[in-house]
N, C-alpha and C positions, 0 to 999 in steps of 0.2 A: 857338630851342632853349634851353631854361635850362641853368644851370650844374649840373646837381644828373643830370640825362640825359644830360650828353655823354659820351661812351665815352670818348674820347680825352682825356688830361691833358698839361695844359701844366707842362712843367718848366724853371726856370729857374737859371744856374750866378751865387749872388751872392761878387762879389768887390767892389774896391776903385771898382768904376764903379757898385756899386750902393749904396755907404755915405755917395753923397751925399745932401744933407735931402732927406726925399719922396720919391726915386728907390724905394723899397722897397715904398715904400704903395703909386706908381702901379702897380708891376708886379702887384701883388696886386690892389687893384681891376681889371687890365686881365684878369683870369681867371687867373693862376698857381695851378696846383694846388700845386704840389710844388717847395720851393727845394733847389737842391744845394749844398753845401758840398764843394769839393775841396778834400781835407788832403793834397793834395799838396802847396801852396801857401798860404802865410799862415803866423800862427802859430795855438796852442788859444785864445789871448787874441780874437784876432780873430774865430774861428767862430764861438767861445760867446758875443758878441756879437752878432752876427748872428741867431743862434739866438733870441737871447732877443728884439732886435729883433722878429721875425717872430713870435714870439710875441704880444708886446704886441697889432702890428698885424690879427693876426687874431683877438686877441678885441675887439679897439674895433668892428672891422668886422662879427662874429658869423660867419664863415666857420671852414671847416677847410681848414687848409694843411699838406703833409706836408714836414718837414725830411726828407732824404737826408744821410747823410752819407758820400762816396765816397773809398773806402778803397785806393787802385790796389795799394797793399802797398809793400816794398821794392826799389828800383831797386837793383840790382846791376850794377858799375861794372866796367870792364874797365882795367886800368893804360895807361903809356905806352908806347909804340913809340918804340924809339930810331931811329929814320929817318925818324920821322913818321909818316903814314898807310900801309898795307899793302892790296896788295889781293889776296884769298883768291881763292885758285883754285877754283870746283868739282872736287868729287872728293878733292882733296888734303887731306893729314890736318892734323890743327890742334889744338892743347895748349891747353886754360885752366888753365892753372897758376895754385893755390888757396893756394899759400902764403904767410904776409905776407911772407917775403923773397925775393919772386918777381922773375925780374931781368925788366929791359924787354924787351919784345915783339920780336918780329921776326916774317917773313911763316908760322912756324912754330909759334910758340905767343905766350900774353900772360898776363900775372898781373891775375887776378879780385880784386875787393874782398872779394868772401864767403871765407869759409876753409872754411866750411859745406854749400858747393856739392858734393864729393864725395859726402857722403853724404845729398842733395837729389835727387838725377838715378839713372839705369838706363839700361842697353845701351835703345839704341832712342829715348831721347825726345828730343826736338828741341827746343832751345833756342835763342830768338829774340834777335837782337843790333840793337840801331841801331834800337832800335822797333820788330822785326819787318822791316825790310829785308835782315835777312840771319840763315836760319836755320842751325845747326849740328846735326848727328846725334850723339847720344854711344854712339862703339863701343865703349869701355872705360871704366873710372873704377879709377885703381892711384893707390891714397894719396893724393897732395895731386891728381891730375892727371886733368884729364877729358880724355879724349881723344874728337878730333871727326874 
């Protein structure tokens, strides 16, 4: 099957294992349709490198390769626990306290990085914590305070 009919595209994520000499070219000669750039990680110095790398190489070779560039958005950070870890109860209620002089956590509420977050959210949405391992329901949002 040639390159030019396959349905399916090969996308590949270039980071620091792929900015050794060559390592870029083989991936593209091996069929890469589509390189990712995660700006999660790295700096803009090293994408726009990249970027342009894969450029060069896909006009030496006559191919088209599409740059992605994956934009996950901003991680918002949840403060310290002064006991160290907590672990939330279902059911029971639970404060993200949005102010920057939000004091340490306890198994009741925790101080958020965003200050922004009240007025981000609504009675109802669920807000995922720890990657999605633990989600929160917001029944209230009064001032700085979302209540879950």
């Amino acid at each position: 099957m040639s390159e030019a009919s396959r349905r399916t595209k090969i996308v590949a994520t270039l980071g620091p294992a792929t900015d050794t000499p060559g390592m870029l070219e083989k991936l593209l000669v091996a069929g890469v349709d589509v390189v990712r750039l995660n700006l999660s990680h790295g700096t803009a110095d090293e994408h726009r490198a990249r970027a342009e790398a894969v450029r060069g190489i896909r006009e030496r070779l006559g191919r088209e390769v599409g740059v992605l560039a994956d934009l996950q958005g901003p991680k918002i950070r949840i403060e310290t626990f002064a006991e160290g870890a907590v672990e939330l109860v279902e059911g029971e209620p639970f404060v993200l306290d949005c102010r920057p002089d939000a004091s340490v956590g306890d198994q009741h509420r925790v101080g958020v990085s965003y200050v922004g977050l009240p007025g981000d959210v609504g009675v109802g949405d669920v807000l995922l914590l720890d990657d999605g391992l633990i989600s929160l329901t917001v029944r209230e949002v009064a001032g700085a305070e979302v209540r879950c």
